[in-house]
C-alpha positions in Angstrom: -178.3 -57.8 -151.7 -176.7 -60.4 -149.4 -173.5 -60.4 -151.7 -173.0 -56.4 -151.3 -173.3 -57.0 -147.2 -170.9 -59.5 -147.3 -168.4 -57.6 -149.4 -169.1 -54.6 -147.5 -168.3 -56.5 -144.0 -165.2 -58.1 -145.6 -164.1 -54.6 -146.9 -164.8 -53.1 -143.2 -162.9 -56.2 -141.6 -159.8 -55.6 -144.4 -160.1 -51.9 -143.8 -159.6 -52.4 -139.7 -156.5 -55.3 -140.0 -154.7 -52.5 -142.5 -153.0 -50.2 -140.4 -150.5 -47.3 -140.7 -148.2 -48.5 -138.2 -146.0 -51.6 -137.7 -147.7 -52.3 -134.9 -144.4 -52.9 -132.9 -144.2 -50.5 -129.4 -140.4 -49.6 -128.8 -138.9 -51.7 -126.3 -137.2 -49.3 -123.2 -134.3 -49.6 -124.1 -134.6 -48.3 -128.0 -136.4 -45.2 -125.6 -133.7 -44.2 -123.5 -131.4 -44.7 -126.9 -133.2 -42.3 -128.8 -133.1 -39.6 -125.4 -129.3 -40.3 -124.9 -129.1 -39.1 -129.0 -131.4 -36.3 -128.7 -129.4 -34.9 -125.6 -126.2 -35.6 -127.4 -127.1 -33.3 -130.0 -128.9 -30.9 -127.7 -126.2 -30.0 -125.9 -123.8 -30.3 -129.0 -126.1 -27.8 -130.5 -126.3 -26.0 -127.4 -122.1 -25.3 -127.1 -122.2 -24.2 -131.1 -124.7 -21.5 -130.0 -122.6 -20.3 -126.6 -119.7 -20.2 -129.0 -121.4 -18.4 -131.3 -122.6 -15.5 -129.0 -118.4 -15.4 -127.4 -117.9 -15.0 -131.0 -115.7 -17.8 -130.6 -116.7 -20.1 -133.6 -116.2 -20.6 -137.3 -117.8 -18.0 -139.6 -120.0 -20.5 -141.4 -123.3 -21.0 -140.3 -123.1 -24.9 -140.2 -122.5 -27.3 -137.2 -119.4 -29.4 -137.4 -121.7 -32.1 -135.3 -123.4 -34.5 -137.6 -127.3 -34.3 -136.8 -129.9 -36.9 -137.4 
């Protein structure tokens, strides 16, 4: 009985220092990075679609912009 408790309180312990995360916050800086990409491709996306109601694009449905 006192060798299933201990297992069972090791297995808890292992269970709670196994995450699903890296357990690394991003810094500020790798923030505003990841803002100044999204907005890049925003507003690239954004001039494909007012080109695309002027009827002033490509017939292909694609973006030429590269999106990540």
């Amino acid at each position: 009985m006192k060798r299933v408790l201990i297992a069972a309180i090791l297995l808890g312990l292992l269970s709670l220092a196994v995450g699903c995360g890296d357990g690394v916050a991003i810094t500020s800086r790798e923030r505003q990075e990841r803002h100044r990409r999204i907005m890049e491709n925003d507003w690239k996306q954004l001039n494909d679609d007012w080109d695309s109601f002027w009827l002033m694009d490509r017939p292909g449905r694609l973006t030429w912009s590269r999106v990540e």
